[in-house]
N, CA, C and O of each residue as an XYZ file, in Angstrom:
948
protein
N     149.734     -4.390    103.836
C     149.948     -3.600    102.619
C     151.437     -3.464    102.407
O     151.930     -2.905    103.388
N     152.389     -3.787    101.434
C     153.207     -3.555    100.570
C     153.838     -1.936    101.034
O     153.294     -0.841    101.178
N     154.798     -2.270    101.129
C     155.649     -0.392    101.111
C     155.583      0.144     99.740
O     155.862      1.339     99.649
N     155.272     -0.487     98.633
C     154.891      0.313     97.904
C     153.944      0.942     97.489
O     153.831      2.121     97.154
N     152.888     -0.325     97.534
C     151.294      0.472     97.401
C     151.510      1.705     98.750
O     151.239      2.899     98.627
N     152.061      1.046    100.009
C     151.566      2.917    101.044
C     152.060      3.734     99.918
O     151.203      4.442     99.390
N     153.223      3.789     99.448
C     153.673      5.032     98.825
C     153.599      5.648     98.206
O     154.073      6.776     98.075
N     152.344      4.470     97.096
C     151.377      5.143     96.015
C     150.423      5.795     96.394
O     149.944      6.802     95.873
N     149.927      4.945     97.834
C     148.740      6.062     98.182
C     148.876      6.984     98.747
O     147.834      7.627     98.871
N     150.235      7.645     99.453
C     150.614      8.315     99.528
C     150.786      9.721     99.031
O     150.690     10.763     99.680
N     151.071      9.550     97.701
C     151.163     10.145     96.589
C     150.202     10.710     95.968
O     150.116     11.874     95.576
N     149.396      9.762     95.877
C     147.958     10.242     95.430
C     147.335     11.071     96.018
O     146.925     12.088     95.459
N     147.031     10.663     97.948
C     146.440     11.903     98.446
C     147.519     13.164     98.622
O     146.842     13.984     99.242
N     148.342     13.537     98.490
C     149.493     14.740     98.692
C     149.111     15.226     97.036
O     149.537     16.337     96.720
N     148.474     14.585     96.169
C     148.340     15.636     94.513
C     147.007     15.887     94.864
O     146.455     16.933     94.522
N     146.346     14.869     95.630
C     144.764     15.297     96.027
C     144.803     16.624     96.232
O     144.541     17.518     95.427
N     145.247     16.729     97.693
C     145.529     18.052     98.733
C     145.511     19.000     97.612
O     144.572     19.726     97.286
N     146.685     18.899     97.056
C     147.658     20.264     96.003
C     146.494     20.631     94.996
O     145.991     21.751     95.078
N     146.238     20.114     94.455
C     145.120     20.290     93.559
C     143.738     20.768     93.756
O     143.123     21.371     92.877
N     143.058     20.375     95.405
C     142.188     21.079     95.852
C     142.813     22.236     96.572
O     141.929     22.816     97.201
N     144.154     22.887     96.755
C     144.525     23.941     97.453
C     144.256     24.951     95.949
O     143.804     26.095     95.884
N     144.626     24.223     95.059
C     144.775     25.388     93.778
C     143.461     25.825     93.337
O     143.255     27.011     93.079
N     142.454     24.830     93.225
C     141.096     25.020     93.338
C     140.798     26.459     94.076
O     140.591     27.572     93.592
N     140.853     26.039     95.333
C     140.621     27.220     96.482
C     141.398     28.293     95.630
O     140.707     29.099     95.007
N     142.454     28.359     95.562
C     142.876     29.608     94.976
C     142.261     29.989     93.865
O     141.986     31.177     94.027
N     141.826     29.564     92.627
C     141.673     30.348     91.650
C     140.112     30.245     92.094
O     139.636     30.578     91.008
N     139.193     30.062     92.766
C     137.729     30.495     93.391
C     137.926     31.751     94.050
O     136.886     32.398     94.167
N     139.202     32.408     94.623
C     139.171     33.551     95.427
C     139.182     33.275     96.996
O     139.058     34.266     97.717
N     139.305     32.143     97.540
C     139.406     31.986     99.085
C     140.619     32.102     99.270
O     140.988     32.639    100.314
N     141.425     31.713     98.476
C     143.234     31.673     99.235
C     143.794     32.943     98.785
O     144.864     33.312     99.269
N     143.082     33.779     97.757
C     144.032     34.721     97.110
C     144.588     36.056     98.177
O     144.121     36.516     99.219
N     145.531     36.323     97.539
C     146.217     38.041     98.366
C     146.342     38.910     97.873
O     146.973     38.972     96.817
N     145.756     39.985     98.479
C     145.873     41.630     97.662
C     146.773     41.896     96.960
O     147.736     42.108     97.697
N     147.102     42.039     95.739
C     148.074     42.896     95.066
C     148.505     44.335     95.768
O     147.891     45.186     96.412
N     150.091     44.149     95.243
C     150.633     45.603     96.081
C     149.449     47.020     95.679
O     148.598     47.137     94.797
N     149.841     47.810     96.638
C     149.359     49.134     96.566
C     149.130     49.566     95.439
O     150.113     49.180     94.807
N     148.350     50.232     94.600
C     148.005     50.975     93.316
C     147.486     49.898     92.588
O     147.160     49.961     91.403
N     147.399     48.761     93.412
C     146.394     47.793     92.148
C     144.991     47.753     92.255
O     144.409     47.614     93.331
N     144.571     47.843     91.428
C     142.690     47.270     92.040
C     141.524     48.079     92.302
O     141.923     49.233     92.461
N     140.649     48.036     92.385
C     139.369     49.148     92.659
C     139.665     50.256     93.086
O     139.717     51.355     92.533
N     139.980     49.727     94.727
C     140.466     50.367     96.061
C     141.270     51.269     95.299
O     140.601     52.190     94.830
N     142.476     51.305     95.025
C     143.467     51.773     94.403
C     143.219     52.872     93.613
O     143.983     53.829     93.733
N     142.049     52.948     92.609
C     141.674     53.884     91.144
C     141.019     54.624     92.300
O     141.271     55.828     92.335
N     140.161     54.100     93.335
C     139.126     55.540     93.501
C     139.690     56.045     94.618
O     139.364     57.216     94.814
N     140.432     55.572     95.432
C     141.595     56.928     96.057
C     142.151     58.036     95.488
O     142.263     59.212     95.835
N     142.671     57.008     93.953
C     143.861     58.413     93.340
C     142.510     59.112     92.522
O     142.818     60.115     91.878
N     140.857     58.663     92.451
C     140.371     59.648     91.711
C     140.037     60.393     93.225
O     139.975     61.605     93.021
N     139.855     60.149     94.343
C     139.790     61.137     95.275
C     140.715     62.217     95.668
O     140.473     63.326     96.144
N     141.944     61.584     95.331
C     143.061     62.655     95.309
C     142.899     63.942     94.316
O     143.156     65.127     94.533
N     142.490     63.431     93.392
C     141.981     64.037     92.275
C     140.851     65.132     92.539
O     140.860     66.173     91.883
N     140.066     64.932     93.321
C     138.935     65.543     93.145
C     139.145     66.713     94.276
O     138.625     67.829     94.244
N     140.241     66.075     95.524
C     140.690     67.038     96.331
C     141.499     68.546     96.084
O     141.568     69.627     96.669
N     142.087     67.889     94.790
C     143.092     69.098     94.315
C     141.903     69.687     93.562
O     141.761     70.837     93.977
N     141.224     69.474     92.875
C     139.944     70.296     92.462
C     139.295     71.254     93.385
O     139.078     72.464     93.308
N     139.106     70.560     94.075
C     137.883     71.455     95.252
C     138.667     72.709     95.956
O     138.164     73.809     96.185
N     139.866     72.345     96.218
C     141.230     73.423     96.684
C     140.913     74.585     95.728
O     140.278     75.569     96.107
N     141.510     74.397     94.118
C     141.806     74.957     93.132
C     140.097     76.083     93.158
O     140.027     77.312     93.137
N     139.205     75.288     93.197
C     137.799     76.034     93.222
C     137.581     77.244     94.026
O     137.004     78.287     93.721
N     138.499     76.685     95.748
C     137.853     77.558     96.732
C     138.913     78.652     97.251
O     138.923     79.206     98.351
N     139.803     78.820     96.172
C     140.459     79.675     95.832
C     140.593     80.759     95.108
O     141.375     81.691     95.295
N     139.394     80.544     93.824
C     139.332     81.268     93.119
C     138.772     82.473     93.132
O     138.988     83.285     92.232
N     137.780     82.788     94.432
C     137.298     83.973     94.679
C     138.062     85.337     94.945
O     138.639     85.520     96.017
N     138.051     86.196     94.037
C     139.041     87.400     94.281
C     139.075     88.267     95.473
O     139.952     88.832     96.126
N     137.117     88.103     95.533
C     137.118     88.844     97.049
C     137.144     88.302     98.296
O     136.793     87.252     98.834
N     137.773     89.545     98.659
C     137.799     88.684    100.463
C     137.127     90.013    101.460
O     137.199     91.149    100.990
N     136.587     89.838    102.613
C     135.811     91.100    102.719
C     135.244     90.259    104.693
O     134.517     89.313    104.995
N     135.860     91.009    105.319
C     135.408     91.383    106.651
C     134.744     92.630    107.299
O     135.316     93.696    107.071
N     133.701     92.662    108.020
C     132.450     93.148    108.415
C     132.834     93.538    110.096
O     132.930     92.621    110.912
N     132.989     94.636    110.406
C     132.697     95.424    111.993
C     131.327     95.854    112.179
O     130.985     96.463    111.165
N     130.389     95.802    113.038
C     129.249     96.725    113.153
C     129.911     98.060    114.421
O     130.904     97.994    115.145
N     129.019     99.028    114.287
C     129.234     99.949    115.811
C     128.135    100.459    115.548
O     127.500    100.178    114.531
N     127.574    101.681    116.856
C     126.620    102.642    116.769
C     126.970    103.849    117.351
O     127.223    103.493    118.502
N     127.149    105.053    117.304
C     127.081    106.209    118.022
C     125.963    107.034    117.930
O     125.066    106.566    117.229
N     125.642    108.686    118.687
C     124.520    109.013    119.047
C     124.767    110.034    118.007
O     123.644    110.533    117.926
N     125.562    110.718    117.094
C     125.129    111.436    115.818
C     124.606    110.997    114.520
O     125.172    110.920    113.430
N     122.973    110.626    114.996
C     122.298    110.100    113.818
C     122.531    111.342    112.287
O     122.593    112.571    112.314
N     122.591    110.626    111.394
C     123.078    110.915    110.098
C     121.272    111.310    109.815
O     120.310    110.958    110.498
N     121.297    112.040    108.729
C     119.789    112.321    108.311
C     119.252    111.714    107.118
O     118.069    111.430    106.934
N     120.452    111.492    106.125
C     120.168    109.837    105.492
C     121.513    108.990    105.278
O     122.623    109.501    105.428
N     121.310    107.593    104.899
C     122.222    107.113    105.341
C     123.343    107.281    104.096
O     123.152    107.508    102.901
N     124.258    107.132    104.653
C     125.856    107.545    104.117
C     126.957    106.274    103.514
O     126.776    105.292    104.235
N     127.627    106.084    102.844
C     128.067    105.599    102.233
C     129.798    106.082    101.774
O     129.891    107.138    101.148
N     130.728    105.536    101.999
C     132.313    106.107    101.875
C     133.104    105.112    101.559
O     132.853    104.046    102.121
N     134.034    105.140    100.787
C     135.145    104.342    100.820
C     136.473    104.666    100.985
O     137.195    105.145    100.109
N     136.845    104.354    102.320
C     138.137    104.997    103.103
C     139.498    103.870    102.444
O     139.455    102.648    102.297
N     140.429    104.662    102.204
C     141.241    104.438    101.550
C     142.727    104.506    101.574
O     143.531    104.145    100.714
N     142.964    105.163    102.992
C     143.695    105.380    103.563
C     143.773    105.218    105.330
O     142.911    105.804    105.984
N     144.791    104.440    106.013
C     144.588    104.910    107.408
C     143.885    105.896    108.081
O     142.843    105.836    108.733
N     144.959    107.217    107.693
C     144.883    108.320    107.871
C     143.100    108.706    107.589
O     142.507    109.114    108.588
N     142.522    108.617    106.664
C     141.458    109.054    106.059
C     140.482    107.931    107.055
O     139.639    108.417    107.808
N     140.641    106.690    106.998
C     139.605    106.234    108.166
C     139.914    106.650    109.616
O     139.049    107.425    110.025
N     140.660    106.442    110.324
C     141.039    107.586    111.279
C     140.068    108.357    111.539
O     139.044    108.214    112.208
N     140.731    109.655    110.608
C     139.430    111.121    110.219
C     137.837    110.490    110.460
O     137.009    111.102    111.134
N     137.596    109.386    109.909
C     136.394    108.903    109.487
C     135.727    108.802    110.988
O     134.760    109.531    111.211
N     136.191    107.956    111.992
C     135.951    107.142    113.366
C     135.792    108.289    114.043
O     134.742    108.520    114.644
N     137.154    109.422    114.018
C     136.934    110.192    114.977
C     135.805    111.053    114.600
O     134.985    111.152    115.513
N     135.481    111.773    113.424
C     134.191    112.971    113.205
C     133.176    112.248    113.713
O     132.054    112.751    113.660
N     133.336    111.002    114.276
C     132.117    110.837    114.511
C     131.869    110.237    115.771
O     130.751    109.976    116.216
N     132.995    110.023    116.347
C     133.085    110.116    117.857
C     132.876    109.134    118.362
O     132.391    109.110    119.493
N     133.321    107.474    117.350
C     133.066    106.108    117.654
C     133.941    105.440    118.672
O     135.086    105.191    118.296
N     133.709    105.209    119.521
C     134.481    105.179    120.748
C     135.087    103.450    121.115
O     135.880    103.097    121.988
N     134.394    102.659    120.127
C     134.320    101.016    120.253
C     135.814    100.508    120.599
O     136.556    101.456    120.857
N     135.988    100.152    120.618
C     137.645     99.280    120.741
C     137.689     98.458    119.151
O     138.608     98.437    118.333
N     135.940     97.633    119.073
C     136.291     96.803    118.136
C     136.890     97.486    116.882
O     138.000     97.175    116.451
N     135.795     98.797    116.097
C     136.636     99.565    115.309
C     137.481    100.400    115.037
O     137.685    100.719    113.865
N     138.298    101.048    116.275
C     140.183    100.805    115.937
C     140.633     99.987    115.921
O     141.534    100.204    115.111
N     140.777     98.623    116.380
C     141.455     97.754    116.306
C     141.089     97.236    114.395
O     142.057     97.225    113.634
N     139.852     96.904    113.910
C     139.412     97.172    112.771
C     140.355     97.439    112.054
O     141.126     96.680    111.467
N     140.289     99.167    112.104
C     141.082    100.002    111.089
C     142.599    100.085    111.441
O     143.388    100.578    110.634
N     142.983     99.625    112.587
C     144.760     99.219    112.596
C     144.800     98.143    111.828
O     145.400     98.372    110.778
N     144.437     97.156    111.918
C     144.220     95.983    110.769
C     144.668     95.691    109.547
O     145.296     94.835    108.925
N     143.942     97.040    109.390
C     143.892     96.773    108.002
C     144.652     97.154    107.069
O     144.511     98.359    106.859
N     145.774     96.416    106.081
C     146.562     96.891    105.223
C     145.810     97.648    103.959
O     145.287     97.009    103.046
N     145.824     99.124    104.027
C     145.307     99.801    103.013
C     146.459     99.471    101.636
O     146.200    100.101    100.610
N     147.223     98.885    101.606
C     148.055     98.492    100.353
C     147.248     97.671     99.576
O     146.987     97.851     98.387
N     146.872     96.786    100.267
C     145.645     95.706     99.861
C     144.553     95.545     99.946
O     143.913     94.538     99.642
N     144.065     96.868    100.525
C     142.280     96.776    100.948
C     141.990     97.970    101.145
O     142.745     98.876    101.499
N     140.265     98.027    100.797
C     139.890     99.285    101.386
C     138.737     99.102    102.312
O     138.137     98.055    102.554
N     138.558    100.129    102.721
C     137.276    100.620    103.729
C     135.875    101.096    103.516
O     135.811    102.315    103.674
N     134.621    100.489    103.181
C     133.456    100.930    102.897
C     132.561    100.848    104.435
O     132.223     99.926    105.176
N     132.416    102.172    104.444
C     131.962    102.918    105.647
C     130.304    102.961    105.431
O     129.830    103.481    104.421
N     129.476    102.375    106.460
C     128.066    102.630    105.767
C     127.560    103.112    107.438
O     127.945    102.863    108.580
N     126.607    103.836    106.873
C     126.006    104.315    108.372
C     124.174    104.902    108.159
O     124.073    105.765    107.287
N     123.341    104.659    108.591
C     122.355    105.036    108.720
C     121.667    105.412    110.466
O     122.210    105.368    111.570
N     120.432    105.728    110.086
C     119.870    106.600    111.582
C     118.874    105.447    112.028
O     118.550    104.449    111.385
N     118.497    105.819    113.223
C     118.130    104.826    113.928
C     117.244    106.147    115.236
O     117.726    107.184    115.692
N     115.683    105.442    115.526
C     115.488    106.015    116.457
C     115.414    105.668    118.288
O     115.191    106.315    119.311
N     115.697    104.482    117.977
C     116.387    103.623    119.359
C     117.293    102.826    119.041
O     117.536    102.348    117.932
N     118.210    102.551    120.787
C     119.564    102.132    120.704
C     119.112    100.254    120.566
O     119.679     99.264    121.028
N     117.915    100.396    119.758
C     117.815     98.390    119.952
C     117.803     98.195    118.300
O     117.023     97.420    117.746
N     118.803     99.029    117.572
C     118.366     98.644    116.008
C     120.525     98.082    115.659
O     121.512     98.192    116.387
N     120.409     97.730    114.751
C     122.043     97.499    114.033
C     122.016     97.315    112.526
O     121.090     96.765    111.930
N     123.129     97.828    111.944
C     123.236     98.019    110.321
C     124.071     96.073    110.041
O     125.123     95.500    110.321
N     122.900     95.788    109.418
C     123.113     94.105    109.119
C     123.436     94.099    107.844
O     122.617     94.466    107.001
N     125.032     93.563    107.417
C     125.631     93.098    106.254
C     124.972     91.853    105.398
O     125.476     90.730    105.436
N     123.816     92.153    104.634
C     123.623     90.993    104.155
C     124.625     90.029    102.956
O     124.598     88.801    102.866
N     125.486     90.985    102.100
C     126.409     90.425    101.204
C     126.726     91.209    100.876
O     126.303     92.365    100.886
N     127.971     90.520    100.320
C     129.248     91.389     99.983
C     129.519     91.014     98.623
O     129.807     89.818     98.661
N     129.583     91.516     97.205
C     130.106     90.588     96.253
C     130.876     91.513     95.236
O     131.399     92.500     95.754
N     131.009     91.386     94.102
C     131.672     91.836     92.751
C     131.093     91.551     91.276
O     130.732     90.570     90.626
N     131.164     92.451     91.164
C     130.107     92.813     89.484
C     130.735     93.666     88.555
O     130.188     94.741     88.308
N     132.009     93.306     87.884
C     132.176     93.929     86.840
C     133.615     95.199     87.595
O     133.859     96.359     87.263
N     134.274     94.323     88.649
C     135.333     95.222     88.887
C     134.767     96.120     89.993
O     135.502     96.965     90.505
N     133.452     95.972     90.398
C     132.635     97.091     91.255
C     132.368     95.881     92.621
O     131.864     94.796     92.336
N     132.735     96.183     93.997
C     132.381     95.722     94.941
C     130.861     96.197     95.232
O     130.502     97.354     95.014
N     130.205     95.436     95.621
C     128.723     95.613     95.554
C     127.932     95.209     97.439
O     127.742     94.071     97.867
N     127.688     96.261     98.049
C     127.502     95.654     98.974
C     126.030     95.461     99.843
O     125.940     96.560    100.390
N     125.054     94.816    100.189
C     123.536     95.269    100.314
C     124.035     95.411    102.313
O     124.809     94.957    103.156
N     123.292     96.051    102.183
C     122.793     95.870    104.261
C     121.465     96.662    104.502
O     120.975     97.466    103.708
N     120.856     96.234    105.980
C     119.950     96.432    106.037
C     119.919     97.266    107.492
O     120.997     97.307    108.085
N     118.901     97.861    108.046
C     119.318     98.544    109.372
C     118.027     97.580    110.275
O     116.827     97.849    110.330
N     118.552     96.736    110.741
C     117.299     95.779    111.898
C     117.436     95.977    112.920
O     118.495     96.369    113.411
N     116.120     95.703    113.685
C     115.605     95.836    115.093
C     116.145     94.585    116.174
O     115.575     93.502    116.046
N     116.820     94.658    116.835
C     117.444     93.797    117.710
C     116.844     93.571    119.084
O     116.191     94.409    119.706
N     117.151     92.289    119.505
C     116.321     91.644    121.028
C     114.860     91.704    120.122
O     114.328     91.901    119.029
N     114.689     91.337    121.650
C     112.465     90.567    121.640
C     111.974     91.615    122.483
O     112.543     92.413    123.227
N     110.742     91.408    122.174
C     109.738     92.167    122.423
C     109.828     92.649    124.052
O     109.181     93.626    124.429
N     110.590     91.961    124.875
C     110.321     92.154    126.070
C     111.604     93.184    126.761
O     111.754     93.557    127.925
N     112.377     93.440    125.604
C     113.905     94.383    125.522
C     113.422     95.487    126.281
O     112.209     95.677    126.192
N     114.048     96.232    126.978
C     114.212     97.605    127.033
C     114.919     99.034    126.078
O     116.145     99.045    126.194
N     114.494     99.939    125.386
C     115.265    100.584    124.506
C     114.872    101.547    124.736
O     113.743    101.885    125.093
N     116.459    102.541    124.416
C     116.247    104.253    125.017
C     115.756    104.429    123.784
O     115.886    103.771    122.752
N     115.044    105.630    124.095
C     114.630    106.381    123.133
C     115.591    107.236    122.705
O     115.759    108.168    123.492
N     116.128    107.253    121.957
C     117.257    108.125    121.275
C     117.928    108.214    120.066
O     118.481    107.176    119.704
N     118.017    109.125    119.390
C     118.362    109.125    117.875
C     119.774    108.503    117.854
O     120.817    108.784    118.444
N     119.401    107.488    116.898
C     120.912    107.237    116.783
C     121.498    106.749    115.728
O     120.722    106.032    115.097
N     122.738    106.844    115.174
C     123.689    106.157    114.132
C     124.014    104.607    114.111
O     124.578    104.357    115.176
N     123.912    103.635    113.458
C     124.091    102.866    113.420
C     125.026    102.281    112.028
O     124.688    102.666    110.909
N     125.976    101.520    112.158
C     126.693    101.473    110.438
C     127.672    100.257    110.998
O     127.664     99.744    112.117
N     128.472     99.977    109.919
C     129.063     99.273    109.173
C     130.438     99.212    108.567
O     130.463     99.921    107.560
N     131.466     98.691    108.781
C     132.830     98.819    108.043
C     132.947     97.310    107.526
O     132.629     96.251    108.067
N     133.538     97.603    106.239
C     133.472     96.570    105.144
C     134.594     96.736    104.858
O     134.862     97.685    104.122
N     135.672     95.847    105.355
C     136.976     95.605    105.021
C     136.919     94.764    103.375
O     136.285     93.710    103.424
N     137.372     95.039    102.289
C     137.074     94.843    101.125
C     138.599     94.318    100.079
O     139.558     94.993    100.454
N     138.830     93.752     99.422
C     140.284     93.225     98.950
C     140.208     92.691     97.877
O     139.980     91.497     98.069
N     140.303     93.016     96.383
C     140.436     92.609     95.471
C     141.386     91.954     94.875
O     142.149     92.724     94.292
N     141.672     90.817     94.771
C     143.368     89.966     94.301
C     144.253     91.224     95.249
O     145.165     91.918     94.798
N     143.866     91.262     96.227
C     145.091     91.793     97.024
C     145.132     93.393     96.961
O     146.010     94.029     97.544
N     144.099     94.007     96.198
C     144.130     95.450     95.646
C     142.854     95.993     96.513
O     141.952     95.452     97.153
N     143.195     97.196     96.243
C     141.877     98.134     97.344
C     140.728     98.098     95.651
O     141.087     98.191     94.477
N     139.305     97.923     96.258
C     138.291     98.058     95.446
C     138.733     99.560     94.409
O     139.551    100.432     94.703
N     138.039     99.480     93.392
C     138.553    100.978     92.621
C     137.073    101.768     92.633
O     136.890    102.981     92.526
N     136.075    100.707     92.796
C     134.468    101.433     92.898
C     134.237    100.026     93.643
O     134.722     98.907     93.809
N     132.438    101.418     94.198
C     132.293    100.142     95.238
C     130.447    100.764     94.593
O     130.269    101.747     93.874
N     129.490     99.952     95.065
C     128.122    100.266     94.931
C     127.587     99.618     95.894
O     127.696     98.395     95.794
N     126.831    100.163     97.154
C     125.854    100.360     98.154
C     124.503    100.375     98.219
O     123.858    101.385     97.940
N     123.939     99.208     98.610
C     122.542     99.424     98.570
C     122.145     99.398    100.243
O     122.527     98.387    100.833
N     121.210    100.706    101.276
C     120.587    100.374    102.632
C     119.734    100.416    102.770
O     119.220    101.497    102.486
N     118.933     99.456    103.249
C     117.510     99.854    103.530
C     117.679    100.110    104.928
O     118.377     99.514    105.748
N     116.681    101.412    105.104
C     116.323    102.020    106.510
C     115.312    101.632    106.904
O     114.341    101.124    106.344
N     115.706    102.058    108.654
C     114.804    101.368    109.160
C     113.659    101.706    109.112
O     113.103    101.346    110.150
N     112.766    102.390    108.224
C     111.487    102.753    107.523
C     111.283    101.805    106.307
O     110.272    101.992    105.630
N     112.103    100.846    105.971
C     112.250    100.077    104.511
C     112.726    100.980    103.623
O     112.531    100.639    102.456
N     113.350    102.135    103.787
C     113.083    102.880    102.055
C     114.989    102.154    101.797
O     115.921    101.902    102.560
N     114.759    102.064    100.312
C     116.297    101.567     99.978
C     116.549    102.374     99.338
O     115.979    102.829     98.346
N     117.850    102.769    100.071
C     118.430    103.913     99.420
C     119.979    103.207     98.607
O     120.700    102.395     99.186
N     120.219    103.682     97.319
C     121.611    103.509     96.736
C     122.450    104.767     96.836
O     122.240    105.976     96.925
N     123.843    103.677     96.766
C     125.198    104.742     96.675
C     126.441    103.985     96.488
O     126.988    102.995     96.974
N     126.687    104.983     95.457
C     128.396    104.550     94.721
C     129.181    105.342     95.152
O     128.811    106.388     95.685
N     130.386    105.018     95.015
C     132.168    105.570     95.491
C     133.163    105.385     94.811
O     133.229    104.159     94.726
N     134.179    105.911     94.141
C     135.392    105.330     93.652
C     136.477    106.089     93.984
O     136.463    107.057     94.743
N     137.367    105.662     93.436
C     138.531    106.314     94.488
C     139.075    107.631     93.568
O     139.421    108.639     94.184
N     139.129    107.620     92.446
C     139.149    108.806     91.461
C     138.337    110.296     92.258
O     138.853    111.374     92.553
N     137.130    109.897     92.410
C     136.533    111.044     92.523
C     136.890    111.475     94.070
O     137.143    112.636     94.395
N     136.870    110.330     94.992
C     136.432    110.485     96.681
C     135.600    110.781     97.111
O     135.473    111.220     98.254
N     134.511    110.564     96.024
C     133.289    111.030     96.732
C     132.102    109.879     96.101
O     132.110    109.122     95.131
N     130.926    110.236     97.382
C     130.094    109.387     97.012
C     128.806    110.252     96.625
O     128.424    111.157     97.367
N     128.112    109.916     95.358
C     126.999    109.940     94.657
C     125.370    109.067     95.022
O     125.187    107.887     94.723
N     124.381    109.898     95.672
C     123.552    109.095     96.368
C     122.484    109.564     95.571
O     122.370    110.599     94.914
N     121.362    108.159     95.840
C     119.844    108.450     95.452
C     119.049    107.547     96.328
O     119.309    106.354     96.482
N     118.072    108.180     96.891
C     117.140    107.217     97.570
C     115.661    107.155     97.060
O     115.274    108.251     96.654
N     115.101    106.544     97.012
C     113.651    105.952     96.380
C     112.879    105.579     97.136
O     113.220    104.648     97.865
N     111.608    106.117     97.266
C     110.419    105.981     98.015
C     110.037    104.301     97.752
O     109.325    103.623     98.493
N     110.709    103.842     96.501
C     109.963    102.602     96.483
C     110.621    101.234     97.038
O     111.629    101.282     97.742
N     110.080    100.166     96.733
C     111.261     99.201     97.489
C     112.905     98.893     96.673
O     113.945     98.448     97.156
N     112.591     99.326     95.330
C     114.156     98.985     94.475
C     114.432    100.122     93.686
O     113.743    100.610     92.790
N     115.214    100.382     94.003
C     116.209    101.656     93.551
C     116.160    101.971     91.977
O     116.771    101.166     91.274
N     115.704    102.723     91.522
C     116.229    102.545     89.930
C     117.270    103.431     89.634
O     117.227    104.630     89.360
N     118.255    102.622     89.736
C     120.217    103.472     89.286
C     120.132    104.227     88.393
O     120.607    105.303     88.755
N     119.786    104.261     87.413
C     120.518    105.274     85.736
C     119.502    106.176     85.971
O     119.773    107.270     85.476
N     117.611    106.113     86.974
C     117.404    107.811     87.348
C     118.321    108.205     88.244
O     118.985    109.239     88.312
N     118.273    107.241     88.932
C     119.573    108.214     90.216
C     120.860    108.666     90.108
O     121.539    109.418     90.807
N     121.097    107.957     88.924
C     122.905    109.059     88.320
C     122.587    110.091     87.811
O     123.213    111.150     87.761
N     121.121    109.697     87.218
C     121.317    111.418     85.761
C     120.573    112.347     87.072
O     120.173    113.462     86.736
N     120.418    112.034     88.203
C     119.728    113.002     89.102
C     118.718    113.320     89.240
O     118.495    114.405     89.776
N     117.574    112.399     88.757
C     116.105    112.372     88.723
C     115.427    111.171     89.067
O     115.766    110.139     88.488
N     114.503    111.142     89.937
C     114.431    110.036     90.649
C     112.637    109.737     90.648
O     112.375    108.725     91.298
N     111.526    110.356     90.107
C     110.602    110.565     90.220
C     110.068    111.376     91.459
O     110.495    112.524     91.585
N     109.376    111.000     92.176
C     108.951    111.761     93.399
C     109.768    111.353     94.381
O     109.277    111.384     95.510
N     110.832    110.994     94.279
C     111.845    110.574     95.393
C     112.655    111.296     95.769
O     113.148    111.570     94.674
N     113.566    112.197     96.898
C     114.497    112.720     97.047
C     115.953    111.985     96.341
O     116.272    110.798     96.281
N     116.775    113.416     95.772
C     117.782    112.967     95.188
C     119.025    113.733     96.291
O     118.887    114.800     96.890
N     119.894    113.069     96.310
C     121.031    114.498     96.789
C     122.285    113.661     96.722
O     122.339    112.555     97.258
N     123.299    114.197     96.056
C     124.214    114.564     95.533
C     125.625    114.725     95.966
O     126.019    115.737     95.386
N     126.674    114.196     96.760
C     127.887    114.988     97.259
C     128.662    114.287     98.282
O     128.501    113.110     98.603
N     129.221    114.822     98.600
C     130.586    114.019     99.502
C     130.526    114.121    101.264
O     130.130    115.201    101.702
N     130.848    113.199    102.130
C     130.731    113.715    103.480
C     131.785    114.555    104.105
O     131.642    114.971    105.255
C-alpha cells in the first residue's frame, strides 16, 4: 500500500472515532453535570431550603409557652382550688401555707421570671397517697390561658396506698409573647369525675369558682352564680 492511501485511511478512521465520540455525547453517555444550581437536583434543594425556612417561621408562632410541676401534700383542700400567682413573693406565700416541702417546686418557683410569666396553681383532694393532678393541656382562647387537668389514680392494682386525705395539684408556669397571662380559665375533674370550673385575672386576684354535678360545666350559670342543683361558691384563697 502507497503512503498515501495509509494516510487516507488513516484519516478516515480518526473522523470515524470523532464522530462516534460525539454520537455518545449527545445520547447522554459522555455528558457532565452542569455547575451547581443547574438542573432538577438543583430546583428541589433550593425548594427544600424553602420549605425549611417555612416550617421554622410556623413553629414559632405559638405565643404560649407553658411548663408543668406536679406535688402532693397532706392538707386536702375541700374543693379543688385554682390561683394565679403573680409574683415571687405571692407564690412563695402560696408553697409555704401549704407546707409543700418538694425540692422540685422551689426550684420551680425560683425559675421563674414573673416579668414574663405567671403561676397557675391548681390543687384538688385526694383520698389516698396513689392519686396525682394530670395536666392534660394547656392553651389560649381569646387572650385567656385555658387550662384542663384531671386528678388520676397512679400504679396497678397490686400498689400499696395509705389511706389518707390528701392534696394533690399542679403549677403551670404560663408566658404570653413574653407577658404574664392577664386571665387564665381552669377546668378539674375530681377524683369522683365531677368537673369543676375556675377563672382568675390579675385585676381582681381572685378566683371565681363553680362546680357541676354533671360531666361539663355550664360557665355563664356559674358566673351569674346559679348552677342548677350544683354547689356554687364564690371567693378568693
Amino acid at each position: 500500500m502507497s503512503g498515501l492511501s495509509r494516510r487516507h485511511l488513516l484519516a478516515g478512521t480518526a473522523g470515524l472515532v470523532t464522530l462516534t465520540a460525539g454520537c455518545l455525547g449527545d445520547g447522554g453517555l459522555a455528558t457532565s453535570p452542569g455547575p451547581a444550581g443547574d438542573g432538577e437536583n438543583a430546583t428541589d434543594d433550593d425548594d427544600a431550603d424553602d420549605n425549611d425556612v417555612g416550617d421554622d417561621a410556623t413553629e414559632n408562632d405559638d405565643p404560649l409557652e407553658s411548663t408543668t410541676v406536679t406535688f402532693q401534700h397532706g392538707d386536702r383542700p375541700e374543693d379543688p382550688t385554682v390561683d394565679l400567682l403573680t409574683s415571687e413573693d405571692q407564690a412563695d406565700r402560696w408553697v409555704s401555707d401549704r407546707s409543700i416541702a418538694a425540692d422540685t417546686v422551689s426550684e420551680f418557683v425560683d425559675e421563674t421570671d414573673f416579668e414574663e410569666a405567671g403561676v397557675i396553681a391548681l390543687e384538688a383532694g385526694a383520698n389516698t397517697t396513689c392519686y396525682e393532678m394530670a395536666v392534660e393541656s394547656v392553651g389560649l382562647e381569646d387572650e385567656t390561658v385555658t387550662v384542663r387537668a384531671e386528678v388520676t389514680e397512679t400504679g396497678g392494682e397490686d400498689q400499696l396506698c395509705a389511706q389518707q386525705l390528701t392534696a394533690v395539684g399542679a403549677l403551670v408556669r404560663a408566658s404570653v409573647d413574653a407577658e404574664q397571662p392577664s386571665s387564665i380559665s381552669a377546668t378539674i375533674v375530681d377524683a369522683d369525675g365531677t368537673e369543676h370550673g375556675r377563672g382568675a385575672n390579675v385585676s381582681s386576684g381572685s378566683a371565681s369558682a363553680s362546680v357541676s354535678k354533671s360531666v361539663s360545666t355550664n360557665r355563664s350559670e356559674g358566673e351569674s352564680g346559679s348552677d342548677g342543683d350544683s354547689g356554687t361558691d364564690t371567693g378568693s384563697d
